[in-house]
TIRO-2110 file (N, C-alpha, C; in Angstrom, 1 decimal):
// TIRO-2110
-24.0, 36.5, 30.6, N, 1, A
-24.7, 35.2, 30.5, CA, 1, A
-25.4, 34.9, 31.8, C, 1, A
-26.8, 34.4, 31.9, N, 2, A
-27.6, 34.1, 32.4, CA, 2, A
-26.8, 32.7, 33.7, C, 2, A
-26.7, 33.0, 34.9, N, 3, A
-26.7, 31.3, 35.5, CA, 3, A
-27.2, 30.1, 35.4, C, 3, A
-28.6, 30.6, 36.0, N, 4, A
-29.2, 29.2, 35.6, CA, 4, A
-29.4, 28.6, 34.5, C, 4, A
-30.0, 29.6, 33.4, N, 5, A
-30.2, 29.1, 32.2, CA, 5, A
-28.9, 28.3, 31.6, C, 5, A
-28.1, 29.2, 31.9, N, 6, A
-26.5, 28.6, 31.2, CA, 6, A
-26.5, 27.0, 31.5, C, 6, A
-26.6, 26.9, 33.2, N, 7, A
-26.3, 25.8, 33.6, CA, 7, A
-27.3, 24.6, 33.4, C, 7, A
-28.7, 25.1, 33.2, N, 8, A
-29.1, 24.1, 32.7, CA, 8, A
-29.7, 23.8, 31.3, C, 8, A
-29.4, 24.5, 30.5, N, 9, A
-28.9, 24.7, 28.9, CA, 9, A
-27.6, 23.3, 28.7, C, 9, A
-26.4, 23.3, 29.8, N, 10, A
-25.6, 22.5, 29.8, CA, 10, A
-25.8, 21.3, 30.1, C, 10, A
-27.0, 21.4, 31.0, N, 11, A
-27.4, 19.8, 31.3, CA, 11, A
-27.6, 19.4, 29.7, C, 11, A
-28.7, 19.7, 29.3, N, 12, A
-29.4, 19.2, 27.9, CA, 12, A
-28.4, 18.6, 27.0, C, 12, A
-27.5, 19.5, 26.7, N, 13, A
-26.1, 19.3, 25.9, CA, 13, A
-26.0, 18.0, 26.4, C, 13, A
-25.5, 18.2, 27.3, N, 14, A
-24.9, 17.1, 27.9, CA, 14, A
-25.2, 15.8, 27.9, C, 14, A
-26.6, 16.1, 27.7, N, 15, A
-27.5, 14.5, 28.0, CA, 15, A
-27.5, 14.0, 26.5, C, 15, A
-27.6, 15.0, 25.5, N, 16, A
-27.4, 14.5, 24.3, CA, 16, A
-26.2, 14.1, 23.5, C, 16, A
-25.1, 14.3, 24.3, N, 17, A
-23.9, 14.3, 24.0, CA, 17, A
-23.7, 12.6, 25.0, C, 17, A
-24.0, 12.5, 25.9, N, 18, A
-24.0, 11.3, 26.3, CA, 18, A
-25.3, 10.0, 25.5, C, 18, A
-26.0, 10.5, 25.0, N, 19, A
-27.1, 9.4, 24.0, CA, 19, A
-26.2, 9.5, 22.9, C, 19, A
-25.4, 10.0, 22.3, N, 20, A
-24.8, 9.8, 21.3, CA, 20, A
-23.4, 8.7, 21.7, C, 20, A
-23.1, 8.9, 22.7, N, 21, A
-21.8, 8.4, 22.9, CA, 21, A
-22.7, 7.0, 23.8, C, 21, A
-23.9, 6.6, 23.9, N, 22, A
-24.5, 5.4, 24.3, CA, 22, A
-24.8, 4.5, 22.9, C, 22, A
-25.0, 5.5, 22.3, N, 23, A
-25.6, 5.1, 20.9, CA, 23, A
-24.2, 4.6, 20.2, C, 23, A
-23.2, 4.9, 20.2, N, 24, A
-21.5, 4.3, 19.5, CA, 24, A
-21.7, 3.4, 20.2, C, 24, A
-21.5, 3.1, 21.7, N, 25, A
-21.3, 2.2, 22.1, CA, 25, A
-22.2, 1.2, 22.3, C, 25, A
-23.2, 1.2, 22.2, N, 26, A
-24.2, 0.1, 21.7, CA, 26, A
-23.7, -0.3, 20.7, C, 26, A
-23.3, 0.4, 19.4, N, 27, A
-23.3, -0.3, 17.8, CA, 27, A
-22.2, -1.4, 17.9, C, 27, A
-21.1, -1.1, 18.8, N, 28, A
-19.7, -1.4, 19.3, CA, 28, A
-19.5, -3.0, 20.2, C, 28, A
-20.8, -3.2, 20.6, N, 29, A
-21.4, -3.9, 21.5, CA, 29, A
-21.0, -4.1, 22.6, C, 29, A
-21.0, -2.8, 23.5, N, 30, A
-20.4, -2.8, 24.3, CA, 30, A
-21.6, -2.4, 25.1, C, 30, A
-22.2, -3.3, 25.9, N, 31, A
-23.2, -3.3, 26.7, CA, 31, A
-23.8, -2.6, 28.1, C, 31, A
-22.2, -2.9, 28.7, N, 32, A
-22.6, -2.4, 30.1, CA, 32, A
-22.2, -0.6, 29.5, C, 32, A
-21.7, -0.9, 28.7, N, 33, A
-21.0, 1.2, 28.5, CA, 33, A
-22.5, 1.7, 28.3, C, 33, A
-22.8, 0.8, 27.3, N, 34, A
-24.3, 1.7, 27.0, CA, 34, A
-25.1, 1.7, 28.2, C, 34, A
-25.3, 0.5, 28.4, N, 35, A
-26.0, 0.8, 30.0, CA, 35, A
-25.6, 2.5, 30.7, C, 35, A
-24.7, 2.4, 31.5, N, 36, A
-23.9, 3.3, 32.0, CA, 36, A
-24.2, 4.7, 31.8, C, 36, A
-23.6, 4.6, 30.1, N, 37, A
-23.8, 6.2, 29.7, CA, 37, A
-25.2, 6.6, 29.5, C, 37, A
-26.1, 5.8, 29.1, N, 38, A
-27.7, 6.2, 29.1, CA, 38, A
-28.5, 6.1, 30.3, C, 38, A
-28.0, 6.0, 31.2, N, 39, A
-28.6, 6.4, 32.9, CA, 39, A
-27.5, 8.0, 33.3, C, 39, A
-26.7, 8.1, 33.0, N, 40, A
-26.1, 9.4, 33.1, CA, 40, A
-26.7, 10.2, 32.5, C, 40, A
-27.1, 9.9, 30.6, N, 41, A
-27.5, 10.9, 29.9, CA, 41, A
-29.1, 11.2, 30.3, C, 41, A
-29.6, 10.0, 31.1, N, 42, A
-31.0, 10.5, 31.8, CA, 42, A
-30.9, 10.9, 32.7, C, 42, A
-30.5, 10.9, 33.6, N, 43, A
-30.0, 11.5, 35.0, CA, 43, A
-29.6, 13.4, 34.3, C, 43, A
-28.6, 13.3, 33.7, N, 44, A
-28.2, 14.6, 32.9, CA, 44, A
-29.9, 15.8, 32.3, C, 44, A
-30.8, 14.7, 31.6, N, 45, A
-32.1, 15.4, 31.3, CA, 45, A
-32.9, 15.7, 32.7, C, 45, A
-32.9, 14.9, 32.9, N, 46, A
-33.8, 15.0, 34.8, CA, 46, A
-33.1, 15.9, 35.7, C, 46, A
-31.8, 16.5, 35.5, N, 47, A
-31.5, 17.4, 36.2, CA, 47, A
-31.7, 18.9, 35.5, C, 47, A
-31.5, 18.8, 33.7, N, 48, A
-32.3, 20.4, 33.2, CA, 48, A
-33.4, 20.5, 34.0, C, 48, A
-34.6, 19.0, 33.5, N, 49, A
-35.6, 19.5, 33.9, CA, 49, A
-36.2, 20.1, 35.4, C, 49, A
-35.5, 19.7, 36.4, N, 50, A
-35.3, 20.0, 37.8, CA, 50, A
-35.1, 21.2, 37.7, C, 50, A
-33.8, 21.6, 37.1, N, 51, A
-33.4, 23.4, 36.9, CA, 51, A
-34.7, 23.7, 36.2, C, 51, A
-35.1, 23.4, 35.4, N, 52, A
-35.9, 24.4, 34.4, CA, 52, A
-37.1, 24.5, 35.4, C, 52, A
-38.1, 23.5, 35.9, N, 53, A
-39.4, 23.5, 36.6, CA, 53, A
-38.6, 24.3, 37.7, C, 53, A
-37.9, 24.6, 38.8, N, 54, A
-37.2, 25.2, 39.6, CA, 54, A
-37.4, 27.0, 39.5, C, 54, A
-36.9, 26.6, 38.5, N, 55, A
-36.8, 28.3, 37.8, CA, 55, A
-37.4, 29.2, 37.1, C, 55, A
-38.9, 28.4, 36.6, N, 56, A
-39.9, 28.6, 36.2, CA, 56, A
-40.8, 29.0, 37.3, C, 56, A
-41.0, 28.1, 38.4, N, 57, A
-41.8, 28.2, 39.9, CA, 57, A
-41.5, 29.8, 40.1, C, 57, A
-40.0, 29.8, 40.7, N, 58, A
-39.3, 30.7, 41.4, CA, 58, A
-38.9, 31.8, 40.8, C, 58, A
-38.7, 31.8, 39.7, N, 59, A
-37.9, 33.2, 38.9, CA, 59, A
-38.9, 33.5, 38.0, C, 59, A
-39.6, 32.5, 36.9, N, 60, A
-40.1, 32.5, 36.6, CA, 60, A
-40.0, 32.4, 34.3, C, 60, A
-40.4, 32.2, 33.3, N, 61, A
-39.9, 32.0, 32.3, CA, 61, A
-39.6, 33.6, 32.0, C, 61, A
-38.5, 33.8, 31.2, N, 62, A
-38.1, 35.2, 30.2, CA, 62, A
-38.9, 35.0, 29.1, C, 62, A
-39.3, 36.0, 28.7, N, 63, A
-40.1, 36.5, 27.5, CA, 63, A
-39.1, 36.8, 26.5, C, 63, A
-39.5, 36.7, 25.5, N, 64, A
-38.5, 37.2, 23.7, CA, 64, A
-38.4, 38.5, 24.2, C, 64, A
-37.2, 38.9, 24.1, N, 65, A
-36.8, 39.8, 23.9, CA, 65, A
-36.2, 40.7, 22.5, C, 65, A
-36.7, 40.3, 21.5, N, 66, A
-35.9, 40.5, 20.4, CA, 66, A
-37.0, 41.4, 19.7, C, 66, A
-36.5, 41.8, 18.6, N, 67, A
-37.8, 42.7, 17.7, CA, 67, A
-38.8, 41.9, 17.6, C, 67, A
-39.9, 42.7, 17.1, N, 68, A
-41.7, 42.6, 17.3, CA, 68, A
-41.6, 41.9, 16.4, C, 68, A
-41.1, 42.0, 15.2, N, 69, A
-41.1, 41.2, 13.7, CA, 69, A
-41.1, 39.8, 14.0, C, 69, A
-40.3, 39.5, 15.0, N, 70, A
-39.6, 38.4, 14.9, CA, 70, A
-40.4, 37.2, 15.8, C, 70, A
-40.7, 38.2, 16.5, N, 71, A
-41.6, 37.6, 17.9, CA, 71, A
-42.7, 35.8, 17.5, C, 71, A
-43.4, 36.2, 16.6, N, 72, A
-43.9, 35.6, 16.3, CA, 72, A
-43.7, 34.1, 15.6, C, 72, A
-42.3, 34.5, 15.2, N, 73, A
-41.6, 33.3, 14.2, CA, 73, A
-40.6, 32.5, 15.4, C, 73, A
-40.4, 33.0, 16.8, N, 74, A
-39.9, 33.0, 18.0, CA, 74, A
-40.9, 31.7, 18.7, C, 74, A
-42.3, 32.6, 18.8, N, 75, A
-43.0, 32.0, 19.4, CA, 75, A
-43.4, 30.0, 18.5, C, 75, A
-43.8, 30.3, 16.9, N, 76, A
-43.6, 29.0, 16.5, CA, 76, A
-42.6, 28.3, 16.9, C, 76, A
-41.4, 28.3, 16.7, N, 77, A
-40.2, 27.9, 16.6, CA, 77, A
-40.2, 27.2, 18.3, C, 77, A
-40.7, 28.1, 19.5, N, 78, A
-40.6, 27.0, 20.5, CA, 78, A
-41.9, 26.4, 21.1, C, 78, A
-43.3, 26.7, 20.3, N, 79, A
-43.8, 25.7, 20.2, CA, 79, A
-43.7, 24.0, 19.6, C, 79, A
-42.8, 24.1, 18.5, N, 80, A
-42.2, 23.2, 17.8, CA, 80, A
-41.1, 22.4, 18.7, C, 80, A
-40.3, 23.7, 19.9, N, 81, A
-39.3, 23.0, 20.8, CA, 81, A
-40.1, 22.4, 22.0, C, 81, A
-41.1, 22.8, 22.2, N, 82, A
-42.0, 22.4, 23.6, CA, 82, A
-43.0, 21.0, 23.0, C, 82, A
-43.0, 20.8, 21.6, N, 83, A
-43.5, 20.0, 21.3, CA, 83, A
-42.3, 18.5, 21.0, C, 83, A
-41.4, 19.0, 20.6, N, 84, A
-40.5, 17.5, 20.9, CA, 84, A
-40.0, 17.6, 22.2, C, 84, A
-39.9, 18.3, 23.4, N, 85, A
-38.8, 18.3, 24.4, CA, 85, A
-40.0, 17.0, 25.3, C, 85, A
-41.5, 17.5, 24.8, N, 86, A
-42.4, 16.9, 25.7, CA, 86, A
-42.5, 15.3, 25.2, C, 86, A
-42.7, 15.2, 23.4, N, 87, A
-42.4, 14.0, 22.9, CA, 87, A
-41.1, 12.8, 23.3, C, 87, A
-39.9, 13.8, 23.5, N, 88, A
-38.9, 13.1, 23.9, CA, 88, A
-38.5, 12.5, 25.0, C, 88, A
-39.0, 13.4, 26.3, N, 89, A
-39.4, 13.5, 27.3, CA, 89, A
-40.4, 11.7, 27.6, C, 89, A
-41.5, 11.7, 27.2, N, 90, A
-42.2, 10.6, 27.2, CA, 90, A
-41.6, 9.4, 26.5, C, 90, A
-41.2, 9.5, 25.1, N, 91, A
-40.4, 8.6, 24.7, CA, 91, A
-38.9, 8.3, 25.4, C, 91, A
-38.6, 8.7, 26.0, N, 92, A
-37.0, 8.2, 26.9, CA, 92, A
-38.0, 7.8, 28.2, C, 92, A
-38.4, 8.0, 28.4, N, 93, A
-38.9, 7.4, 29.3, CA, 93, A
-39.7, 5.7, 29.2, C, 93, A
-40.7, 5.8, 28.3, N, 94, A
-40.7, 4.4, 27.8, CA, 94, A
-39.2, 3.5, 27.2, C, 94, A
-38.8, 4.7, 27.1, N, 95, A
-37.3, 3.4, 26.1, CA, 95, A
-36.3, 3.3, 27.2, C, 95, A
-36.4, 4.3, 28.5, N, 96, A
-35.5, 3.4, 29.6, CA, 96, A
-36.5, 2.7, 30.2, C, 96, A
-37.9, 2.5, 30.1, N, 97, A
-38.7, 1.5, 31.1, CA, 97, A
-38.3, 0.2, 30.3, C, 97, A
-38.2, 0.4, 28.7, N, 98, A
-38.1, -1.1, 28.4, CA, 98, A
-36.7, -1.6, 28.5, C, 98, A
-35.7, -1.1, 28.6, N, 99, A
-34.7, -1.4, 29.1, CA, 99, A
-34.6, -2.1, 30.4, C, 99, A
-35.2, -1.4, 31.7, N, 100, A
-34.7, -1.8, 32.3, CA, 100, A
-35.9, -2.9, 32.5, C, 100, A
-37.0, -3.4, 32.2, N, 101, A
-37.5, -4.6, 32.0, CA, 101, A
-37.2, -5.7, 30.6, C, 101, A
-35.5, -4.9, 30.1, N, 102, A
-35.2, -6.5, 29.6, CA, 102, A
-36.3, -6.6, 28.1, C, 102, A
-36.9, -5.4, 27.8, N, 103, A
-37.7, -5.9, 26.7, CA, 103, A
-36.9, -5.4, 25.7, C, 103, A
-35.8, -5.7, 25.1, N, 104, A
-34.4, -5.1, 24.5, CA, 104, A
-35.2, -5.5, 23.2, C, 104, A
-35.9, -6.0, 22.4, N, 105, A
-36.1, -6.0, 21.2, CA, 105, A
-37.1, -5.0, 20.6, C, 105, A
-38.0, -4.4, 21.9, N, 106, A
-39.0, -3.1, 21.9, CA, 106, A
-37.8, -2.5, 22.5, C, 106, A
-37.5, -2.1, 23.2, N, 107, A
-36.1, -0.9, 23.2, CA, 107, A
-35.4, -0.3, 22.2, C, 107, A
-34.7, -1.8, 21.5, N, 108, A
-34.0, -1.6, 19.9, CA, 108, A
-34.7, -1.1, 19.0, C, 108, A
-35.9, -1.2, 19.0, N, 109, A
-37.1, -0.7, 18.0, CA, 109, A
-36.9, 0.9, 18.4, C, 109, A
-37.6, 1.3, 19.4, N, 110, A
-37.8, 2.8, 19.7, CA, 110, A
-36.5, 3.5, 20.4, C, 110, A
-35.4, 2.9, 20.6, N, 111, A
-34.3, 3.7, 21.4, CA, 111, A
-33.7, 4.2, 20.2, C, 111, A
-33.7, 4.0, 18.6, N, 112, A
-33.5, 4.9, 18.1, CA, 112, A
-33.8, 6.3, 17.5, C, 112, A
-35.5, 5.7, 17.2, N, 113, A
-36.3, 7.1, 17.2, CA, 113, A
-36.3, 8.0, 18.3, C, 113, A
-36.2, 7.6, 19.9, N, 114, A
-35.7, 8.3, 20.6, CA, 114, A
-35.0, 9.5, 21.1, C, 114, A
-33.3, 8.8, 20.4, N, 115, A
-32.2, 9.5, 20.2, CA, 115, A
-32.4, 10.5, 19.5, C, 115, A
-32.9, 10.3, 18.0, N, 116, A
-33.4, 11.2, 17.5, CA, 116, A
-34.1, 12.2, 17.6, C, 116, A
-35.2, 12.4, 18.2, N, 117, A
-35.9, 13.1, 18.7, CA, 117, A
-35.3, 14.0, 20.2, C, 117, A
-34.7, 13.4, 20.7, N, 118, A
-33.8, 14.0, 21.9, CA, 118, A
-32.6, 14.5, 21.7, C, 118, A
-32.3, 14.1, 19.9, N, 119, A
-31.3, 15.2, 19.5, CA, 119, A
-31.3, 16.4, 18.9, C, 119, A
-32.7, 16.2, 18.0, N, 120, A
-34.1, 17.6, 17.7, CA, 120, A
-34.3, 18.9, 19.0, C, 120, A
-34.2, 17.9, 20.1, N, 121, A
-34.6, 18.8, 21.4, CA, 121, A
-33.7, 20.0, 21.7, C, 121, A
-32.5, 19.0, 22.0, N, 122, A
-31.2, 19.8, 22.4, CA, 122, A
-31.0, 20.7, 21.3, C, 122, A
-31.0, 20.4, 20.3, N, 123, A
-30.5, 21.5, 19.2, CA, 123, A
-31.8, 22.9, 19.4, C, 123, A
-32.7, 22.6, 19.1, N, 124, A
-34.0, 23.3, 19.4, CA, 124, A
-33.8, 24.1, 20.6, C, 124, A
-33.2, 23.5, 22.2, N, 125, A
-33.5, 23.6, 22.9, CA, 125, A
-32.1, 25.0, 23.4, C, 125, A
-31.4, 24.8, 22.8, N, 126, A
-29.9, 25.7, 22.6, CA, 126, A
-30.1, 26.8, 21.8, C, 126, A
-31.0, 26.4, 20.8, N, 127, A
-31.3, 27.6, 19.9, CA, 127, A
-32.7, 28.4, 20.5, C, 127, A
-33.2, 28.3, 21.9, N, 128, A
-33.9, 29.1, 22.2, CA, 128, A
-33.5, 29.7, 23.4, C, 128, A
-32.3, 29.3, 24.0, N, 129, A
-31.6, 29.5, 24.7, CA, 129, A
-30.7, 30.8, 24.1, C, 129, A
-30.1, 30.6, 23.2, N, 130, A
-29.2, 32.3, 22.5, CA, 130, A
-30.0, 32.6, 21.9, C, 130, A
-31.7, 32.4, 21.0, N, 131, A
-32.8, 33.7, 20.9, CA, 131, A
-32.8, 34.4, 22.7, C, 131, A
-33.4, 33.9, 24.1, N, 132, A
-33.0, 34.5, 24.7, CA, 132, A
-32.0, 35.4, 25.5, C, 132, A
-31.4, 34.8, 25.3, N, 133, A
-30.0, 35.2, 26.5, CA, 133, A
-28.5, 36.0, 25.7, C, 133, A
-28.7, 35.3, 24.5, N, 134, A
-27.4, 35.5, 23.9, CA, 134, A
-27.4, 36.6, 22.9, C, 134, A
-28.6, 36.5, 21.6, N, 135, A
-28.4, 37.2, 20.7, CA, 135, A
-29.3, 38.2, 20.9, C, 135, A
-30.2, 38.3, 21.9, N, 136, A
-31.0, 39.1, 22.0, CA, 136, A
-31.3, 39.2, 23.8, C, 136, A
-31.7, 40.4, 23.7, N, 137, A
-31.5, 40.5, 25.5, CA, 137, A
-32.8, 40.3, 25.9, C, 137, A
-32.8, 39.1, 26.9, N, 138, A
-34.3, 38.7, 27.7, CA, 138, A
-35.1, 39.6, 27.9, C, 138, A
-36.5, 39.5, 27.8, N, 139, A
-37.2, 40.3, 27.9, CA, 139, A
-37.7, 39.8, 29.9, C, 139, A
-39.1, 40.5, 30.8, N, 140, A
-39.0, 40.3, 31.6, CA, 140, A
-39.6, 38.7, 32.2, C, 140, A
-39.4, 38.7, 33.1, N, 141, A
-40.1, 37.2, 33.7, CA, 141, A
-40.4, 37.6, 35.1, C, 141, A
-41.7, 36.7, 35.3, N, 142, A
-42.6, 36.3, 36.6, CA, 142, A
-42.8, 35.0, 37.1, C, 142, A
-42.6, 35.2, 38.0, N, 143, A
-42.1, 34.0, 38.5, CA, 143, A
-43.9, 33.7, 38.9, C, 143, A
-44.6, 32.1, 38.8, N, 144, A
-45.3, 31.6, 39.1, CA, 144, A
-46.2, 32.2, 40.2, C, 144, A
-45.7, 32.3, 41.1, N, 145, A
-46.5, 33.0, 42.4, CA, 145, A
-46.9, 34.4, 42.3, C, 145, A
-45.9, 35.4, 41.8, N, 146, A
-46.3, 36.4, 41.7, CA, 146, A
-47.4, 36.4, 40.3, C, 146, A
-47.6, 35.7, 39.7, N, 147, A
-48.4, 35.5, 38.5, CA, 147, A
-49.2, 35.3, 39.0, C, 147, A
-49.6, 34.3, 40.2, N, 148, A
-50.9, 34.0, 40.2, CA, 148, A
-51.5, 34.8, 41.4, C, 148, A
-50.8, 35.3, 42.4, N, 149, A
-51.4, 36.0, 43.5, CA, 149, A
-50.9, 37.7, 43.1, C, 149, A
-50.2, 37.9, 42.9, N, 150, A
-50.5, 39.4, 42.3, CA, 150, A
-48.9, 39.8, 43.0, C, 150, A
END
């Protein structure tokens, strides 16, 4: 198993494992918990994303490594994940901006479609995680610099 990817594969988990357990405790009305747990569960995304942009610069992304067949049904599949990670990504971000300006009746509105969407991610985002690392063996990667200067 890969380090970093592992570890920040575990952030993601994690952040969505904390939106869900914000999301109970909202229904529960239990306010300051929600508070609490959904600054952790963003703090939790903001630290993948740190690892991921980190490790992309410097190591650089892995390529599919799996059969040719597949490659292609690979590549959809995380187009579709790079397309909600980025949707979700912008949307938690507006739904903690209205939070923490107190606009709780536009927050209640979109902090659910949110959740949802940032729970598409993680799943998405795990299942591209064991296409590379787990069930199929990484193909190579370049790290940014050596990409662009040779």
């Amino acid at each position: 198993m890969p380090f970093l990817p592992t570890i920040s594969t575990f952030f993601i988990v994690l952040s969505a494992i904390l939106v869900a357990i914000g999301w109970t405790l909202i229904v529960k009305n239990k306010r300051t918990a929600h508070k609490n747990v959904m600054i952790a569960a963003a703090i939790s995304a903001l630290t993948f994303f740190i690892l991921y942009v980190s490790r992309t610069l410097f190591i650089g992304n892995t390529s599919f490594g799996g059969p040719d067949e597949m490659k292609i049904y690979y590549t959809i599949f995380l187009i579709f994940h790079i397309f909600l990670a980025t949707t979700g990504g912008i949307f938690g971000i507006i739904t903690l901006t209205l939070a923490f300006k107190r606009n709780i009746s536009k927050h209640r509105k979109i902090g659910p479609v949110t959740s949802v969407i940032w729970f598409f991610t993680a799943i998405t985002g795990v299942t591209v995680y064991l296409l590379l690392y787990i069930i199929y063996d990484g193909g190579h990667s370049t790290n940014l610099f050596r990409a662009i200067f040779g």
